[in-house]
N, C-alpha and C positions, 0 to 999 in steps of 0.2 A: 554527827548531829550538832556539838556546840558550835561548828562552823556557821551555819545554818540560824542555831541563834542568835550569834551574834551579830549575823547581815539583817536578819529579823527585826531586831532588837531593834539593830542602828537606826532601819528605817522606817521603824515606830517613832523613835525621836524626832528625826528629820520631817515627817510628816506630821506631826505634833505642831515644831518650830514653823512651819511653812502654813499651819490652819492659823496661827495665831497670826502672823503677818498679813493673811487673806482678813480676818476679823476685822485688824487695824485698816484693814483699804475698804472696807464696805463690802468684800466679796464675799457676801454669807452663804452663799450656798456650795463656792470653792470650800468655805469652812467646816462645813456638815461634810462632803465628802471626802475631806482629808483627813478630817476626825473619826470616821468611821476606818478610814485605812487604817489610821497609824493605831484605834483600838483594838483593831482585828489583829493586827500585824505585832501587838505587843502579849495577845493573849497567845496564839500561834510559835511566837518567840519562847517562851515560857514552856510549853508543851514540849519542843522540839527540846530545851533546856533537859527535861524532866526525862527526856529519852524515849519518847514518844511521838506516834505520829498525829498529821490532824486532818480531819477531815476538811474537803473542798467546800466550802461554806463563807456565806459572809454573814451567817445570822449571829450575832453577837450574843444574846440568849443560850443559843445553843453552842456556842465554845463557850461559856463560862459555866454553861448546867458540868460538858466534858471534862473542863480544867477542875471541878470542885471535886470532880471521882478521881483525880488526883490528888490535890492540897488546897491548904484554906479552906477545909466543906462548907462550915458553919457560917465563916465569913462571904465567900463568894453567894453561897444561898440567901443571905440576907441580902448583899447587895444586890442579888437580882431583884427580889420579891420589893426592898423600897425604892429601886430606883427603876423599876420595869418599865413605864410611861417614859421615864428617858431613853432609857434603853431600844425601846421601839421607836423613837425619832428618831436618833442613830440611823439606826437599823432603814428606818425610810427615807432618809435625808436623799437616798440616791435618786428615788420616783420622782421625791417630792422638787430635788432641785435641778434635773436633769429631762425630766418628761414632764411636770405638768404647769398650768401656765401661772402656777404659784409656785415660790419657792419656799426658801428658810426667810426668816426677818432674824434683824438683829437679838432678840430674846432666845429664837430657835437656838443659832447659831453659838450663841452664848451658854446654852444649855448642853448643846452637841459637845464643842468644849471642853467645861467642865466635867461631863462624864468621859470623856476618852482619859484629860489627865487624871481623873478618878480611876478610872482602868488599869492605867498605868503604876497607878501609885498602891493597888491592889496585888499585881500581878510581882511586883517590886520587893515584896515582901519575902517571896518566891529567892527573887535569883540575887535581891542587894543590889548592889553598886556594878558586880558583875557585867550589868545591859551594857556599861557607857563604855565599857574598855575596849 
């Protein structure tokens, strides 16, 4: 299983690194759904970390409700409950930037963002320094 995390892990970072360069180019809606990757993909890393498996989902809600019945309760359930309205762009950023004839703007995109490296910087607490290695 830390095998697994670590591939995880790595490419929560890389897809992190690769939303921020999409921002600087104006590709917002490349941004929301690589932000959404690389959140899913760090909450997933963390699970797999913990020695558990994770359900096929990309609702980000619902792996962070799963990761809190592991660690962090207190903290993961706050960050759902004040950051929920984020959480659910996240979470739509795929409809909204891939199917309909509006996407993310630059404030989405910036929001999407911040909450994936809030994710990250959540789930971090979890494994340390461990992800980068």
């Amino acid at each position: 299983m830390h095998e697994l995390h670590r591939s995880l892990c790595k490419r929560s970072l890389d897809y992190v690194e690769a939303a921020k360069h999409s921002y600087e180019q104006g590709l917002y809606d490349v941004t929301g759904l690589l932000c959404q990757i690389s959140a899913e993909l760090a909450i997933k890393a963390i699970m797999a970390f913990l020695g558990y498996s994770f359900p096929e989902t990309h609702e980000l809600r619902k792996l962070l409700s799963l990761l809190s019945t592991l660690a962090l309760k207190e903290e993961i359930d706050e960050f759902v409950r004040s950051r929920r309205g984020d959480l659910i762009l996240l979470e739509d950023r795929g409809q909204r930037g891939q199917y309909f004839s509006y996407g993310l703007d630059k404030e989405d995109a910036q929001v999407c963002l911040n909450t994936a490296n809030d994710i990250i910087n959540l789930v971090m607490k979890v494994w340390g320094k461990r992800c980068s290695g």
